[in-house]
N, C-alpha and C positions, 0 to 999 in steps of 0.2 A: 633541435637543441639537445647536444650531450652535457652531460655533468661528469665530470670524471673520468672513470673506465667506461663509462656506460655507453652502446651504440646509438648513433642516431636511430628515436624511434620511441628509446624507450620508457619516457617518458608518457607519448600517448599510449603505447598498447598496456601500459598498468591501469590507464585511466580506463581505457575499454575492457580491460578483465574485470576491473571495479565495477564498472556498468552491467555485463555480460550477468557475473555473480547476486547481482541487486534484481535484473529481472527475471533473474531464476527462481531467484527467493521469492518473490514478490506472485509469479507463476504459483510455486507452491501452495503457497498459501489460498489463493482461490477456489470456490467450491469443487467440488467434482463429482460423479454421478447424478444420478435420476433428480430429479426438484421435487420440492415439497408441495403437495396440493396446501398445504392451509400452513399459515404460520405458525412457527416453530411457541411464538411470545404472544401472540393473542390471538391463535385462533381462527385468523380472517383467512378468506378462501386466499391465493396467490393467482392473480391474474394467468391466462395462458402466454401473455404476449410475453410477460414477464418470463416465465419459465424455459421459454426460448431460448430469449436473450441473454439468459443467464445461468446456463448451467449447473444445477447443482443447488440452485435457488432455498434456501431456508427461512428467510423475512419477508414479510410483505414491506412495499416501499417506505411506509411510515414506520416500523420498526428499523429497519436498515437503515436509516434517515437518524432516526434518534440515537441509535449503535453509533452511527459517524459522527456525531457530534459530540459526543459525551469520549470520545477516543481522541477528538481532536486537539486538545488540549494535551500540552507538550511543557516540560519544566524548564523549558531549556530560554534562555535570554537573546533574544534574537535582534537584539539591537545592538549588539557589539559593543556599546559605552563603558568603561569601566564604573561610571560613578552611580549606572545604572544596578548595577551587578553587587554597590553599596547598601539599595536600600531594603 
């Protein structure tokens, strides 16, 4: 599907630059080098199997648990209603 000038095509490969550029970022952002024997927030040893798995590791699972959750929360109105967006 063109729009315009625009070649068939180009539609999707913006949509996969979009994607490409989000998991780059998203890449970045994760740990990298050596893991942490003990956590960073209380102390506790950091499992091995953890440290494997995870590269770079700095929480033990219950910190990292609590980090996600307390981050999950988003201002944003996800119900699309307008009369929602009222109150």
């Amino acid at each position: 599907m063109a729009g315009g000038w625009s070649r068939d095509g180009a539609v999707q490969d913006q949509i996969d630059a979009s994607v490409d550029d989000a998991v780059r970022a998203a890449r970045e952002r994760m740990p990298r080098g050596p893991s942490a024997m003990c956590c960073e927030e209380c102390d506790a040893p950091i499992p091995e199997a953890r440290r494997q798995a995870v590269p770079g590791v700095r929480l033990c699972v219950s910190c990292q648990s609590a980090l996600d959750a307390s981050s999950a929360r988003s201002g944003f109105n996800r119900r699309g209603s307008k009369d929602s967006q009222l109150r």
